[in-house]
N, C-alpha and C positions, 0 to 999 in steps of 0.2 A: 463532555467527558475529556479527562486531561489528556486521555488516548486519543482522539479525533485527530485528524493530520491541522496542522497549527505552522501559519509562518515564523520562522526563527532565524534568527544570524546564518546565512546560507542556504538559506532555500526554505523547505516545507518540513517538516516531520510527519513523521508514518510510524503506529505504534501499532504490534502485535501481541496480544497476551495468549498464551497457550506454550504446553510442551512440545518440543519437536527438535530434530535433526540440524532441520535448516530454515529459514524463513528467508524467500524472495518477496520485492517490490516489482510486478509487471504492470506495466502500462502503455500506454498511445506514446510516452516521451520515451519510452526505451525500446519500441518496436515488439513491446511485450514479451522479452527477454525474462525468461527464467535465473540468469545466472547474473546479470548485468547490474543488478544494486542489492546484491543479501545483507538481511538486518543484521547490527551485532545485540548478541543475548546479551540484556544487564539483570538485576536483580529480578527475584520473582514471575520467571520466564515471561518477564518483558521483551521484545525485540524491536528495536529501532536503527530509523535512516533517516538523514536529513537527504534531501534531493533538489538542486534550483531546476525553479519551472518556471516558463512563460506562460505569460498571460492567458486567461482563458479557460475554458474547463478542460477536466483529464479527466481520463475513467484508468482505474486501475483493478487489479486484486493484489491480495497477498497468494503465492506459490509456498505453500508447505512439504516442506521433504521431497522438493523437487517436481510433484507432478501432482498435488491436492491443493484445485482452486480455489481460493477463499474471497468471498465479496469481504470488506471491512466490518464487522459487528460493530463499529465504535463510531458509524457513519452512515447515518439514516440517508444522506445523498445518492441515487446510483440510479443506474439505465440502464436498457434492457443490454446485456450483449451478444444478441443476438441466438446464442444456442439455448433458450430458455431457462435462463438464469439469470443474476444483475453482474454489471460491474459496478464497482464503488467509483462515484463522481467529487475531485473538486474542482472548486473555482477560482480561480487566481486573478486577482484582479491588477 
């Protein structure tokens, strides 16, 4: 999917589609910060971030309207995170 996070000129891209308020990027590389990488809306409540990441795998979600976990739908990758749910995984090589 053209939504799956994908390396690009500065880092990785993270694509959210759905309507909402606000969309965060949390992860293991941002100490799982709700506020620390919000996507910007483009057309057709797309939301995207590019983010550089080291090597390695990252488990993320998306943060909608501040406080609705989201695993990735656009990213069959993920582990367990521990409260009975996934996070979304990539791997960065």
């Amino acid at each position: 999917s053209a939504l799956a996070p994908h390396k690009v000129d500065g880092g990785w891209q993270f694509s959210f589609r759905g309507a909402a308020q606000s969309v965060a990027l949390a992860g293991d590389f941002n100490a799982w910060s709700t506020s620390a990488n919000p996507l910007v809306k483009g057309t057709g409540d797309v939301w995207s971030i590019v983010v550089p990441l080291t090597a390695g795998d990252h488990q993320y979600k998306f943060v909608v309207n501040g406080s609705d976990w989201k695993p990735d739908p656009e990213n069959a990758k993920s582990s367990d995170d521990g409260y009975g749910g996934k996070n979304s995984l990539v791997h960065v090589d």
